[in-house]
C-alpha positions, 0 to 999 in steps of 0.5 A: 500500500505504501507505493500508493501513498507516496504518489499522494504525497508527491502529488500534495507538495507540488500542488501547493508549491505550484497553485499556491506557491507554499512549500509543505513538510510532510509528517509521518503517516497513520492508519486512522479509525473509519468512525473517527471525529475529526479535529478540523472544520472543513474536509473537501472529499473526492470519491474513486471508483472504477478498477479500485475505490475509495476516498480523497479528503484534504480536512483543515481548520478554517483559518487555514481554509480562509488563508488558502482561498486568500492566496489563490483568488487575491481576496480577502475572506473572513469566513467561509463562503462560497470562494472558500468552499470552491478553493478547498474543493478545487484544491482537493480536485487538483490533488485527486486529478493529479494523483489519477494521472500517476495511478494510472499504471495500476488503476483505470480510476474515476474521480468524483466532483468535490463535496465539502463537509463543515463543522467542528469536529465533523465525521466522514463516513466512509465506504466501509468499516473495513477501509484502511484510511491513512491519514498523511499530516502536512505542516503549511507557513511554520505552524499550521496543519492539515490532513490528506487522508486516503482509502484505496482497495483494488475491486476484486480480480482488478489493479495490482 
């Protein structure tokens, strides 16, 4: 499985650097609970479907959230409204899209349109109990943090 995470990796750090022009470190990487709560307020959540399946979640506070829709449309934002919701499901997209590109050797995967969750310690539910979710935590601008979470599992008789 590791040799699916690290195109994940990969894929995250360019995408900040390039749209964003922020450079991320990454954190050690962890299985996590499927009915865990999380600490963040908002997730953007890509599903996968096709020769494997699965889910692609970028989740961050809002503060965070507000400071990346600023970077990327020139605006200032003090809450989080439609640009915010659009910025972090289009960061999420890009990440996704990106990391399909890079799969693709393995996998003929589908990407779905972004949905956001809010809330303070919301919980994502996710396609199974079964599902081995790694999250891979990101540290952004000296203190702040984010999470990119994935669940991945070939359908039977399909991928590597």
């Amino acid at each position: 499985m590791e040799k699916y995470i690290q195109p994940f990796i990969d894929v995250c750090k360019n995408v900040f650097q390039d749209f964003l022009g922020t450079g991320l470190a990454e954190e050690r990487p962890y299985f996590a609970e499927t009915s865990a709560t999380m600490e963040w307020d908002i997730s953007a959540v890509i599903g996968l479907t096709g020769e494997a399946r699965g889910a692609v979640v970028i989740s961050m506070k809002t503060d965070l959230a507000i400071q990346l829709t600023g970077i990327l449309t020139g605006a200032k934002h003090k809450d989080v409204d439609d640009d915010v919701v659009d910025a972090i499901g289009e960061i999420v997209n890009i990440i996704a899209g990106n990391v399909k590109k890079n799969l693709e050797e393995a996998f003929r995967l589908v990407i779905s349109l972004p949905t956001i969750i809010q809330g303070k310690q919301h919980t994502i539910k996710w396609p199974n109990n079964q599902a081995r979710i790694i999250c891979i935590p990101f540290k952004i601008f000296d203190n702040e943090t984010f999470n990119l979470s994935v669940a991945i599992e070939a359908v039977a008789g399909k991928g590597a």
